[in-house]
Short mmCIF file of the C-alpha atoms (twelve columns), coordinates in Angstrom:
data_MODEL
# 
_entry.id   MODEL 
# 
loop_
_atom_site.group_PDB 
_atom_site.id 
_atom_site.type_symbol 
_atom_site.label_atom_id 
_atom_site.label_alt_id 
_atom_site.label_comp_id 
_atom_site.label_asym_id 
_atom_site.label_seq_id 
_atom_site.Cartn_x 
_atom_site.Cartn_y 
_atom_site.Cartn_z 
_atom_site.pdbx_PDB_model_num 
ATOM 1  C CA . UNK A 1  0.000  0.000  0.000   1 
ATOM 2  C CA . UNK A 2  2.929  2.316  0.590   1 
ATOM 3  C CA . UNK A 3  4.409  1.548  -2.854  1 
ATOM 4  C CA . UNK A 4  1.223  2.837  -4.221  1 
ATOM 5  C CA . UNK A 5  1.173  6.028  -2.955  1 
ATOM 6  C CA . UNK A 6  4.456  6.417  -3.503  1 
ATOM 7  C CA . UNK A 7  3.869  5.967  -7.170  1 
ATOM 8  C CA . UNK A 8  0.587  8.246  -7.425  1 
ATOM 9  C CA . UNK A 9  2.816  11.000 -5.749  1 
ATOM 10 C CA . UNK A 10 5.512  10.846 -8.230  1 
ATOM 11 C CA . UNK A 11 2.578  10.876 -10.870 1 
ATOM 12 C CA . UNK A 12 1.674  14.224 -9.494  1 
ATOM 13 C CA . UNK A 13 5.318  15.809 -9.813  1 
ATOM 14 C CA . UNK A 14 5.534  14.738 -13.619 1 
ATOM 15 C CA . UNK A 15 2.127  15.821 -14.368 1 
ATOM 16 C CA . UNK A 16 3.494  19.091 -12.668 1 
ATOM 17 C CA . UNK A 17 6.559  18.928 -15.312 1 
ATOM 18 C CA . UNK A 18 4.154  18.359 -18.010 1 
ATOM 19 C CA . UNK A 19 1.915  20.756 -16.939 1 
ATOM 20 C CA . UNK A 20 4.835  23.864 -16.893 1 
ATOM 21 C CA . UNK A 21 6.566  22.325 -20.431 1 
ATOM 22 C CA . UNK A 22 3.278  22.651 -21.637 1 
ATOM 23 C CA . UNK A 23 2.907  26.518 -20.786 1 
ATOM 24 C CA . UNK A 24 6.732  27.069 -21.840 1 
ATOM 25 C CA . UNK A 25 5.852  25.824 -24.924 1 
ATOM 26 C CA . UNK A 26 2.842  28.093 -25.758 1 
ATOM 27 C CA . UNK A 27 4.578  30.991 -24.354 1 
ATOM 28 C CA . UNK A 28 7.274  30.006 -27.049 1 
ATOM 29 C CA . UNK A 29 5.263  30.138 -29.723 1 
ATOM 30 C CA . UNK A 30 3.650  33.440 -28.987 1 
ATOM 31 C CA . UNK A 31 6.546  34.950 -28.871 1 
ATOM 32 C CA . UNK A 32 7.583  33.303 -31.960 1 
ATOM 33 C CA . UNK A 33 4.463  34.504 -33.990 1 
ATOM 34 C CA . UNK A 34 4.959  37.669 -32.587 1 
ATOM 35 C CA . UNK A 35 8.219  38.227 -33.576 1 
ATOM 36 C CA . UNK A 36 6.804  37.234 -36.839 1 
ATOM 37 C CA . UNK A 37 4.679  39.825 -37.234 1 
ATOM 38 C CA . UNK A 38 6.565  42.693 -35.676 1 
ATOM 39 C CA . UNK A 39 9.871  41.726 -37.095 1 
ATOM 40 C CA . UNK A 40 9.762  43.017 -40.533 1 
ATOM 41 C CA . UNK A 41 8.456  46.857 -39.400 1 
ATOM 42 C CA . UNK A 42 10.806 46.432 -36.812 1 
ATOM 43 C CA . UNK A 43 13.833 45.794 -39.796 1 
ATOM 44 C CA . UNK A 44 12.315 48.811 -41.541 1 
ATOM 45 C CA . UNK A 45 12.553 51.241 -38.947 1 
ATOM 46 C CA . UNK A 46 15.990 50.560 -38.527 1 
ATOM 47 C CA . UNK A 47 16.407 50.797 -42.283 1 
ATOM 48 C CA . UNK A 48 14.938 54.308 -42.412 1 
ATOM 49 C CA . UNK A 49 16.978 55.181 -39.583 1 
ATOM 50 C CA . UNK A 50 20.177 54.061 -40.770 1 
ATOM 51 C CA . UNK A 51 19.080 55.474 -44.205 1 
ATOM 52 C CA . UNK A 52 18.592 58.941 -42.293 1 
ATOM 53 C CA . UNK A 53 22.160 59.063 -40.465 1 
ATOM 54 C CA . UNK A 54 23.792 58.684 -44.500 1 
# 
């Protein structure tokens, strides 16, 4: 009986892991996308800037 509640308690620290991987992974690919999106008006600004300082 000890052995089994042993094992359900580990259970409950990987589904803890899995649980946080999970969220690191979606907060990955947000920034990701974002960085999608913003990236290219973020390269342009810099363009015009440097363009300006010529």
């Amino acid at each position: 009986m000890l052995s089994l509640l042993t094992i359900l308690k580990q259970d409950e620290r990987a589904q803890g892991l899995v649980e946080y991987a999970l969220l690191i992974a979606v907060i990955a690919l947000v920034v990701v996308l974002a960085m999608m999106l913003i990236g290219p008006s973020i390269g342009n600004a810099f363009s015009e800037v440097g363009s300006a300082m010529d």
